[in-house]
N, C-alpha and C positions, 0 to 999 in steps of 0.2 A: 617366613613364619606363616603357619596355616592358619586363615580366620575362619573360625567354625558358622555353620547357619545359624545360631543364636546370635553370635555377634552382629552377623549382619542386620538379621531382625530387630536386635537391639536399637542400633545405627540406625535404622530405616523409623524406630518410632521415635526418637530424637528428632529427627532431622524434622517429620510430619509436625510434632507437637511444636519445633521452633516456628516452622510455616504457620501452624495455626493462629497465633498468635495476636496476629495483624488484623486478623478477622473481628477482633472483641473491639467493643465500645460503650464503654457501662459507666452511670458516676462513681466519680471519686468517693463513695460512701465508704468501702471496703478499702481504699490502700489503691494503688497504679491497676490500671484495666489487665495485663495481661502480662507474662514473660516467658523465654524459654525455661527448662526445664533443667535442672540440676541434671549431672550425669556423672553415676559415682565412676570410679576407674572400674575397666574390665579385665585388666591385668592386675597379677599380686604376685611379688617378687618372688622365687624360690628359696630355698635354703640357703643359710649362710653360706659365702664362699672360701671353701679351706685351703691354706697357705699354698702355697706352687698350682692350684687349679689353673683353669682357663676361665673365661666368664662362661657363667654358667645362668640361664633363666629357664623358670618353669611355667609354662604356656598349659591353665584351666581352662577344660573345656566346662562353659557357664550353660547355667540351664535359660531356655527363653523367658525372655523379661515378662515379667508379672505383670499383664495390662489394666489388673487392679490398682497398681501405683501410678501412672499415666496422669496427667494434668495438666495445666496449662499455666498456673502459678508456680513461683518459688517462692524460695522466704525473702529474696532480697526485692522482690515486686507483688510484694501485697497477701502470698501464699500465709499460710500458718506453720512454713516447716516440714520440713524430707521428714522426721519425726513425729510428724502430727501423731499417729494413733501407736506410737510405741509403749508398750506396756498396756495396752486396752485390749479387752478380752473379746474374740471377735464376735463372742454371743451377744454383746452388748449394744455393737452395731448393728450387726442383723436383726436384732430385734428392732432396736428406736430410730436406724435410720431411716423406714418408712415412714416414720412419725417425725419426721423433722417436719414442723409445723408451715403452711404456709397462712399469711398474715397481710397485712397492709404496713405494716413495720418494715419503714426505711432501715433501721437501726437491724432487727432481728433478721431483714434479708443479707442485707451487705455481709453477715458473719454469715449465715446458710452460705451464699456464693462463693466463698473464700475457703467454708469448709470442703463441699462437692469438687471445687477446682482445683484446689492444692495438689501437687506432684507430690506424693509420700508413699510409703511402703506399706502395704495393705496388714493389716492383724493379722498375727500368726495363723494357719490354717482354718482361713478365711472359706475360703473354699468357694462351689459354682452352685452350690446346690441348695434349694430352689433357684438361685439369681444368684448372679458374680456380683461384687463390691461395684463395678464399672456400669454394672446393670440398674444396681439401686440410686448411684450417684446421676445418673444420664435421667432417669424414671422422678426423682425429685428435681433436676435441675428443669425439666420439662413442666413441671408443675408449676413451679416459681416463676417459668414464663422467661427464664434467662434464653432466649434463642440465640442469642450469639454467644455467651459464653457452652452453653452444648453444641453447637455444631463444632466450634473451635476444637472443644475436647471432642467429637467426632472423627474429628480430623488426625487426631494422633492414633487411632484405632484403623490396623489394616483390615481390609475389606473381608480377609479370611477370616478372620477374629471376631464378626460380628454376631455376636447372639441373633436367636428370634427375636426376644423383647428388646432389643436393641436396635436390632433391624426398622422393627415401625415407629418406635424414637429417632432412628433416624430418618426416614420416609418422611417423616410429620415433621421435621427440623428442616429438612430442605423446603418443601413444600411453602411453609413460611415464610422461606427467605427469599423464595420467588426461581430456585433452581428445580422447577421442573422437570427438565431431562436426567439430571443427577436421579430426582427422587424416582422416575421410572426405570433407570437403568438401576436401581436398588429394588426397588418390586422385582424388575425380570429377573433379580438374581436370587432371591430370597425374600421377597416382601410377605406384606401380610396377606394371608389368603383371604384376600376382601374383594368383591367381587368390581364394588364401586372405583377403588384404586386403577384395576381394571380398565373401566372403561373411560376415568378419565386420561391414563397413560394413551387408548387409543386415540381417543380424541382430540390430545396432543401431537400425536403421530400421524392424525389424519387421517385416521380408519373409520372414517363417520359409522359405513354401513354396518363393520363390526360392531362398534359400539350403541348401536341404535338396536342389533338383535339384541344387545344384553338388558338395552336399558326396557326395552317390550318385558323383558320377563320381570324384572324387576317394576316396573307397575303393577304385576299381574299379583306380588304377593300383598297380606295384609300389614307388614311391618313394614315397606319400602320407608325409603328417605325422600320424603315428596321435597325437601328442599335439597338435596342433591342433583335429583330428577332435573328440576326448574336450570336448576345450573350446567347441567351438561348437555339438559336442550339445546340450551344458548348457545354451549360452545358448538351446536351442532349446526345453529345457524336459524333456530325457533325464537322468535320475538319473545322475551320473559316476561308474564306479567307483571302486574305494581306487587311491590314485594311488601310485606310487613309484618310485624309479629314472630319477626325471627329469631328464634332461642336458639342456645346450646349451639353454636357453631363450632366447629373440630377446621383442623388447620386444612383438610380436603377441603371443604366448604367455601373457605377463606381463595385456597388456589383456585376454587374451577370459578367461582365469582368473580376473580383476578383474569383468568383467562378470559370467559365470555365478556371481560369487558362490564360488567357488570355492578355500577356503584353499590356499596350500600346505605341502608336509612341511619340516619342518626339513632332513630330506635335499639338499633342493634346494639350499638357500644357498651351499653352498662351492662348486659349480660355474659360481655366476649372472657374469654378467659385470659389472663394474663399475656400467656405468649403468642395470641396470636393480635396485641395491642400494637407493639410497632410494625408487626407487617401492614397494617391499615393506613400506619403514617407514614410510611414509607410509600405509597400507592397511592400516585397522580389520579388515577380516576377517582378516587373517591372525592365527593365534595369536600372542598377545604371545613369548614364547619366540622364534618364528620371526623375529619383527621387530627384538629383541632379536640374535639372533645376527646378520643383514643389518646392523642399526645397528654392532654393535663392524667388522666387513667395513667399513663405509664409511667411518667415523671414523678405524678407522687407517689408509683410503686417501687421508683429509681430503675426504668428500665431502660427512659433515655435520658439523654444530658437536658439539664434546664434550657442550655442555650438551642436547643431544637424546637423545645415550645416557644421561647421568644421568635424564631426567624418565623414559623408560622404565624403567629400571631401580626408580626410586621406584614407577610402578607396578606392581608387579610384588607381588601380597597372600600370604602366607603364614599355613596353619593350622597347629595344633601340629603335627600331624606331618611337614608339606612345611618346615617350619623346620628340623626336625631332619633330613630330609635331606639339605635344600643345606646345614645348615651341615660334617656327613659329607663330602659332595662337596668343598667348600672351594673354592676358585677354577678348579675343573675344569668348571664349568656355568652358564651365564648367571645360574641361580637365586642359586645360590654365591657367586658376584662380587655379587648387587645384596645379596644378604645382608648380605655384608661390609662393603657399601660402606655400608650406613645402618644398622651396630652401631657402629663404629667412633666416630662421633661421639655415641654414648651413652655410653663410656666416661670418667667423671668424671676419672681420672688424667691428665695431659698426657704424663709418661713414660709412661703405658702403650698410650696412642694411638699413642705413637711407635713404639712396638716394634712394635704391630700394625701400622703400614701399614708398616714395614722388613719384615716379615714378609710382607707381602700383595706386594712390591715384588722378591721374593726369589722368590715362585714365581711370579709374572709371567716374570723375566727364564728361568724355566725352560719357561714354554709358549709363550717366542719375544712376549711380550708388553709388555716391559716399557716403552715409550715410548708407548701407550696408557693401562696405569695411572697412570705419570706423571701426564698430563694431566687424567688422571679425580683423584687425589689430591692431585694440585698446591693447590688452595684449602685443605685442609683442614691440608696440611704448612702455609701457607702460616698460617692462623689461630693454630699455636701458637707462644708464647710464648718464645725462646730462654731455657734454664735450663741450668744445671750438670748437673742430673739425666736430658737427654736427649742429653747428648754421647754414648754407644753408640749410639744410633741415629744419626748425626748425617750418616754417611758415606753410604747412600743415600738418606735423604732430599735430602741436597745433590744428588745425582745426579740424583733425579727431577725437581727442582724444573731444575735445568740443562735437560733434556731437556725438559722443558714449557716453554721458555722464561722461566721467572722470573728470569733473571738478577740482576735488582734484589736478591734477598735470598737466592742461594744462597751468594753470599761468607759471609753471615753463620754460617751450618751449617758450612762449612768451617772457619771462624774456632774456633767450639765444639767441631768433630772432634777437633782440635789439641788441645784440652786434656784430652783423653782418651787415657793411653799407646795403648791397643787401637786403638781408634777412628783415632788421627794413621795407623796403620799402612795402615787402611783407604780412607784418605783419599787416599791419594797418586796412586791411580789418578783418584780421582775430583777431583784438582787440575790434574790434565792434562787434564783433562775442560773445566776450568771457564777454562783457558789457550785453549781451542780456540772456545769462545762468548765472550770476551773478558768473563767474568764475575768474571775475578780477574786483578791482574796482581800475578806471582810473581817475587820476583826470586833465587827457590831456582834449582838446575841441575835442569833437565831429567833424570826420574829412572825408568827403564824399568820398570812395574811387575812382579813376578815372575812368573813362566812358572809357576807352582804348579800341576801336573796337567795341563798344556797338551803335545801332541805337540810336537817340534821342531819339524817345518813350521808348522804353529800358530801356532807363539810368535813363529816368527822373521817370519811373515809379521803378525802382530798390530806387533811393533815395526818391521817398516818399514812400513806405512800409516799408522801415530801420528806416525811422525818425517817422514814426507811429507808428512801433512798439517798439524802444528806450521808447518813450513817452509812449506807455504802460506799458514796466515795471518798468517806475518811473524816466528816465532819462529826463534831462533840455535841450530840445533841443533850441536852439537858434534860433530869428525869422529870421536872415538872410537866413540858412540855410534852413527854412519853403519858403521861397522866392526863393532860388533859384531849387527849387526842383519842382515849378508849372507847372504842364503841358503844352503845347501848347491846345485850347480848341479846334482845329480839332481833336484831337489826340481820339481814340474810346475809352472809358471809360468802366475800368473791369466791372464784374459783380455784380450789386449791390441789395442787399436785400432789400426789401418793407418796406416803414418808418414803420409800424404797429410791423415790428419785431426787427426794432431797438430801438423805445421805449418801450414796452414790455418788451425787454432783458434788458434795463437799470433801470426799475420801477423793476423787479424782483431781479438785484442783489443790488440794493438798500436795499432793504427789506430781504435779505440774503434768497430768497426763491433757496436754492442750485440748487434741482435737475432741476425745470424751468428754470434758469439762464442759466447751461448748455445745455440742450435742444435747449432752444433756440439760445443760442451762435453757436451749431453745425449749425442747420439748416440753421442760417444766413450765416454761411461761404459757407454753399453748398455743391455742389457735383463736381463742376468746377475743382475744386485742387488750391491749396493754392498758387499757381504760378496765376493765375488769379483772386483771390479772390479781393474785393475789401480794399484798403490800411486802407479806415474808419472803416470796418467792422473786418479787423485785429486788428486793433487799439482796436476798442469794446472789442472783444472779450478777447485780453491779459487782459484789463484792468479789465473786470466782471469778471474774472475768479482770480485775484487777489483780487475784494472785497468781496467775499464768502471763501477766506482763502485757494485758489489751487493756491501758489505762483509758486510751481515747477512746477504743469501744465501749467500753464500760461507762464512761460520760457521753459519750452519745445516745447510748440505751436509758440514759438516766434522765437527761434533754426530752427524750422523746415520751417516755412513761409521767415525765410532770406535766407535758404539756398537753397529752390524753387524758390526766385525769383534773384539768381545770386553774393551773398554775401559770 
């Protein structure tokens, strides 16, 4: 039997995309990190065979596989479906999937990632032009800062196949992950005509003197990159001066500081752009501190596992004196948090562990942190032992444990609030809490919790996103309560998406076109953050993500939007 060049090409991005696989490591927010790839048959039987025949099969020659379907998910590890954009019109994607929003939403990344990654069959005459579907999905996965789940899907892409704009996607994806030689031997073949690229591939090759003629010219203009300059001095063997006030770093910048050996300042982190956050933590030179601050940036982006910022934090040694200052500092310093984090379970009391991480959970929520501590203290809520004696604390730890996902055992904390006059008080916010991740079901009414020190607008705008989103994921909210939650209409109204994309998302999850639905549900929420998103457009969104069959996403976007706007 003749196997045609398409099959084998076929074969050959299977096999790549199974290899890729292995490479991803992402939290469990979205469903399992990675799987191979569905592969439909590439045989299809011939004609019936007529009485006294012989066997008879008819061997199609297949056209080459579409590397717009290519991915690295399937539906039974996390993917959305071979199906994903069946019946979506491909002008819908081309237009808004450069608009798939990026955010600080645990919740709205994990569906972004899941969408970009999915193995599925690209929209009908989809086409290359401006940019292939593999072009836009590589160009937003790049943005969102997933470096491992792009290189992976990199990976299933042959070398022949690679676009320009793909090409320095991929350059800047190795780059990151610390494969140098990869990312030069991709310049020599088709990189970007950048000149800097250039001379740090020489520099890595040891071409000091070449690379030293190019970097003269490059001082010489007025646009140079004076912090490139500095970095590939170093790697030339020029002492760097003290570095500071470093903006806008690009994943080059990130490699030739890696190579020169060159730490960088804690200064730099809150400006780095997403993906190039775990190459930092992943890089010994950098002072621990530094790597530390990059690690909580990523973790609360979901770019690495919680359990990476805990083993950082463990290392992290104290003398008596540096003891005694982060414990001063208290949770306002990396030092301070890992302090906290590995006294805490020295404390022989069970009530009084309690009260410390309620405490530790309290100024979290006040440096806009609190659904990273969660997950950081979730195990250790999670180890004690429900008693009479820690019902005071009862009501955030339930909270935390909700927001980490424990569902399984935050009913039980609730259950114990309850029998604590103070604490039931406390609790009540955090029963609506545990109504919205379907960790309790209450059959109390629906009960607004109080506005205590909260502006009107505030308040009124915290009670209708709670009740919009109740009402998303299936709860009866009652019209009084619709009534007393109306805004004053001076009052400035969030940001609201173009009717075009709220009908659209709802004609789409109508007709269970998945991957559209979510698209467009992202897009509508925006890039604002879910603290200002608007309350109808929440509401949408749980709801459509519910009629396409993502109940848990749908409750976890609904988790995350109460807990943004004050719940």
């Amino acid at each position: 039997m003749t196997i045609s060049r398409a099959d084998r090409l076929r074969a050959l991005i299977l096999a790549l995309s199974l290899s890729a696989t292995a490479a991803v490591a992402q939290p469990s927010d979205g469903g399992p990190d990675a799987a191979a790839l569905s592969e439909d048959t590439i045989f299809t039987p011939g004609p019936a065979r007529q009485a006294g025949s012989g066997p008879r099969f008819e061997v199609r020659e297949l056209n080459a596989p579409d590397l717009d379907s290519v991915g690295i998910l399937d539906d039974r590890h996390g993917g959305l479906g071979n199906t994903l954009w069946g019946g979506t019109n491909a002008a819908i994607v081309r237009r808004l999937l450069p608009r798939l929003p990026v955010t600080d939403s645990r919740a709205t990344r994990a569906l972004s990632r899941r969408l970009l990654l999915t193995a599925a069959a690209a929209p009908d005459k989809f086409g290359t032009d401006p940019a292939s579907l593999l072009d836009l999905r590589a160009e937003r996965l790049a943005a969102l800062g997933d470096s491992a789940g792009l290189a992976a899907l990199l990976k299933t892409v042959p070398s022949a196949s690679v676009s320009p704009a793909l090409s320095r996607i991929k350059v800047e994806s190795l780059l990151l992950s610390g494969d140098d030689k990869g990312a030069c031997a991709e310049i020599a073949a088709r990189g970007p005509d950048d000149p800097r690229f250039k001379v740090f591939c020489a520099l890595s090759g040891g071409k000091v003197l070449e690379a030293n003629m190019a970097l003269d010219l490059m001082r010489d203009r007025k646009d140079s990159d004076a912090t490139f300059i500095i970095a590939a001095d170093a790697m030339a063997g020029t002492p760097p001066p003290k570095l500071d006030k470093l903006t806008a770093l690009t994943p080059l910048h990130i490699a030739a500081f890696r190579a020169a050996k060159i730490a960088l300042p804690p200064e730099a982190i809150p400006t780095l752009a997403p993906g190039a956050l775990a190459a930092i933590v992943a890089n010994p030179l950098n002072a621990l501190e530094v790597r530390l601050l990059a690690a909580e940036r990523a973790e609360a982006l979901g770019l690495v596992e919680t359990d990476i910022l805990r083993r950082l934090y463990a290392e992290l040694t104290f003398n008596a004196a540096e003891a005694q200052l982060a414990q001063s500092q208290g949770d306002r310093t990396p030092r301070g948090r890992a302090l906290l984090l590995r006294s805490i379970p020295a404390e022989p009391s069970p009530a009084a562990r309690a009260g410390l991480i309620a405490r530790v959970l309290a100024a979290a929520t006040e440096r806009g942190a609190f659904a990273a501590t969660a997950r950081l203290y979730a195990p250790l809520i999670a180890d004690l032992t429900l008693t009479p004696d820690l019902g005071p604390s009862a009501p955030p730890l339930a909270r935390a444990l909700i927001v980490a996902g424990r569902t399984d055992i935050a009913g039980g904390w609730l259950a114990l609030a309850r029998t604590d006059p103070e604490a039931a008080k406390a609790a009540k916010p955090v029963a609506l809490l545990a109504r919205l991740a379907a960790a309790l079901t209450d059959p109390a009414p629906i009960e607004l919790p109080p506005a205590d020190g909260l502006a009107p607008d505030a308040a009124s705008r915290r009670a209708e996103v709670l009740l919009s989103l109740l009402s998303g994921v299936g709860e009866k909210v009652p019209p009084a309560l619709w009534l007393a939650s109306l805004r004053d209409p001076a009052i400035a109204p969030a940001l609201v998406p173009r009717p075009a994309l709220r009908a659209m998302a709802r004609a789409a999850a109508e007709d269970v076109r998945i991957g559209e639905t979510v698209l467009l549900t992202l897009v509508g929420l925006g890039e604002a953050g879910l603290d200002r998103a608007d309350p109808e457009m929440l509401n949408r969104a749980v709801t459509h993500l519910r009629m396409i069959g993502l109940e848990r996403e749908a409750r976890a976007l609904a988790v995350e939007a109460a807990l943004a706007n004050g719940l």
